[in-house]
C-alpha positions in Angstrom: -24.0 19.5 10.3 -21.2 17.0 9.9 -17.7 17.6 12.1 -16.0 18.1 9.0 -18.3 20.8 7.7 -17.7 22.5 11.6 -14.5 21.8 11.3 -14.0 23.6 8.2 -16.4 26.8 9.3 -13.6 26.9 12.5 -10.9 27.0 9.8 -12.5 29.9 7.8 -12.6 32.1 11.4 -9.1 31.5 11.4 -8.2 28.6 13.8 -5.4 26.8 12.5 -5.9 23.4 14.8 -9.4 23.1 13.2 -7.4 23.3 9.4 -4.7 20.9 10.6 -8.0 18.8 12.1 -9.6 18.9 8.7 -6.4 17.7 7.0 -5.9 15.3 9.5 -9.9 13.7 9.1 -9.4 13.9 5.2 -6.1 12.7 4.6 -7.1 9.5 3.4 -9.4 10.8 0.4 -6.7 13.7 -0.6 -4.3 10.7 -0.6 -7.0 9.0 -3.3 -7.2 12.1 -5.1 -3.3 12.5 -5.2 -3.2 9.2 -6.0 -5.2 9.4 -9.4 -3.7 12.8 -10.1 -0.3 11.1 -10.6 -1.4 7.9 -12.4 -3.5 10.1 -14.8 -0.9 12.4 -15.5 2.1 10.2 -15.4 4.2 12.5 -13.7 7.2 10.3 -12.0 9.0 13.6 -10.0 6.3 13.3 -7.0 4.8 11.0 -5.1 0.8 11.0 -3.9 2.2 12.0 -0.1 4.5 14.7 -1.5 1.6 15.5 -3.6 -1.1 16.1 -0.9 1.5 17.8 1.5 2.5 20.4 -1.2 -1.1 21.0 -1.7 -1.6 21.4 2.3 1.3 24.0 2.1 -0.8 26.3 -1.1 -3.4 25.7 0.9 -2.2 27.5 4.0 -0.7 29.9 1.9 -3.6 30.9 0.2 -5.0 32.4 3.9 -8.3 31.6 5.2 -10.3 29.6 2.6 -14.0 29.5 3.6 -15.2 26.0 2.3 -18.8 25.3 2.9 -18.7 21.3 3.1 -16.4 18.6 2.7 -17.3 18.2 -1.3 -15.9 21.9 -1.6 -13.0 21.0 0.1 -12.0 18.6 -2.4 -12.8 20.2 -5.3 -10.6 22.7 -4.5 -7.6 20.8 -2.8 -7.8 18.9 -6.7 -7.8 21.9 -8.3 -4.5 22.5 -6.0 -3.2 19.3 -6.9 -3.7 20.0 -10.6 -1.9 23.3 -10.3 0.8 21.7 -8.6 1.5 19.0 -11.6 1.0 21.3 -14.4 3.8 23.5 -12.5 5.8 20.5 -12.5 5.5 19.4 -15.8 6.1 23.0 -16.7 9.2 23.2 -14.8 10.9 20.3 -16.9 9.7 21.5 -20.1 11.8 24.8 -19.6 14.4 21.9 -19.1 13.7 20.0 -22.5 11.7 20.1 -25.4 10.4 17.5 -27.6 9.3 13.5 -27.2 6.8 12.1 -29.1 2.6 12.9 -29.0 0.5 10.7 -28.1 -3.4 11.1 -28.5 -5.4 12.1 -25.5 -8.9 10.6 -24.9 -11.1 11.8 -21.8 -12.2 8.6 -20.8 -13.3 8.4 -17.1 -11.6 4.9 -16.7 -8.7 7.1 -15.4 -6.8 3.5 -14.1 -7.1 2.1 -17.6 -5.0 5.3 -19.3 -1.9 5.3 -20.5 1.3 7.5 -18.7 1.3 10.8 -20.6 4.3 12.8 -21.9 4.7 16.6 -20.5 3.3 17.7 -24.1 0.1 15.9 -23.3 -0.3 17.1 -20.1 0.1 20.8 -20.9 -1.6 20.6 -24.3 -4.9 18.9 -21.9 -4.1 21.9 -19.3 -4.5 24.9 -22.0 -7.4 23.0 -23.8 -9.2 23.2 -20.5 -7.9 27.2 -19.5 -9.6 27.7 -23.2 -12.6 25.7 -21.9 -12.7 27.8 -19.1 -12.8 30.9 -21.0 -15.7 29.6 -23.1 -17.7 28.0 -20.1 -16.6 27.9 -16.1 -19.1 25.5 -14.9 -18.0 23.1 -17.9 -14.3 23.7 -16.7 -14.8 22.8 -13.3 -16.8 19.5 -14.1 -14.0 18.4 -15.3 -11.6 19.3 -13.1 -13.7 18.0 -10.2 -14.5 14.5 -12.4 -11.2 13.8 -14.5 -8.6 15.5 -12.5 -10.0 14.8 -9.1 -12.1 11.7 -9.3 -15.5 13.1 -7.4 -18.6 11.5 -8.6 -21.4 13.2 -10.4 -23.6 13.7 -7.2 -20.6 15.3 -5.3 -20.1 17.5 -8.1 -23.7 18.4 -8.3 -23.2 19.3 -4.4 -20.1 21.4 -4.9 -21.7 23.2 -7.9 -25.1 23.6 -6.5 -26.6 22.1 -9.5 -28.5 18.6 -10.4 -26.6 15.5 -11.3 -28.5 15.3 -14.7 -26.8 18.8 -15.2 -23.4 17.8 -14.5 -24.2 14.5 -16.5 -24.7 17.3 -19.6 -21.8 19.4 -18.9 -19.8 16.7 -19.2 -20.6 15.5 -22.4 -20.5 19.4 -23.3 -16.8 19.3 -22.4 -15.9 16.2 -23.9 -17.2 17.1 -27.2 -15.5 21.0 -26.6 -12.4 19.4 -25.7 -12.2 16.6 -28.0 -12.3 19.0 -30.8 -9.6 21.2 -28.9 -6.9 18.4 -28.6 -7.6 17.1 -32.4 -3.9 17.4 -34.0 
């Protein structure tokens, strides 16, 4: 068993140090995560540290987690950080309304996308809440592989599934919201 994965069972007792510890070990790859969070999404109000140490503070606030391995971990602090835009974006559309709409591809090159608008980012955020009605396990594909970057076989780990699954539920999603995000 890795220290990370002891690390995290101490956290799930209740020890705080071993949560700050875990933190601490995996700041770099939250960083990452934050990171392509931001670039993907475009939003300009945070930055990828203000990002991960907003997603530390849900974290504690959400009590004692129980995260089996380091994969789960991450899955779920992206599924934080995703929360955590979306309430951003959210928070100026209540501000303004309007711009102009671009199209949306999921594309995995997430580096090689373009900044998107608030409208985007929601209209991608309740295309995957409908995906999620339809199909978790397609939902959290990709939120663990567009949103937070993990490959297929740390996916597959998370999930508890095979990579060739994962590899299927991907395209499932794709084509599910591809048709959703048609204007």
């Amino acid at each position: 068993m890795s220290e990370i994965t002891l690390l995290l069972k101490a956290a799930a007792q209740g020890d705080r140090a071993a949560s700050d510890e875990v933190v601490a070990r995996l700041y770099a790859d939250l960083q990452k995560l934050a990171q392509r969070r931001l670039q993907q999404s475009g939003e300009m109000s945070l930055n990828a540290t203000a990002l991960v140490h907003e997603s530390y503070l849900r974290l504690q606030q959400a009590g004692e987690l129980d995260f089996p391995d380091r994969g789960h971990f991450l899955a779920y602090a992206a599924r934080v950080m995703h929360s955590i835009v979306i309430d951003q974006v959210r928070a100026r559309q209540a501000e303004r309304r309007g711009g102009g709409h671009l199209h949306v591809t999921f594309n995995t090159a997430i580096a090689d996308l373009p900044l998107q608008d608030d409208d985007d980012v929601l209209r991608v955020h309740e295309a995957l809440a409908e995906l999620a009605t339809v199909d978790a396990r397609l939902a959290d594909v990709v939120e663990m592989r567009y949103f937070g970057g993990l490959l297929e076989s740390e996916i597959a780990l998370a999930l508890g599934v095979t990579e060739r699954t994962v590899q299927r539920d991907w395209q499932k999603a794709r084509l599910f919201l591809s048709m959703a995000l048609k204007p």
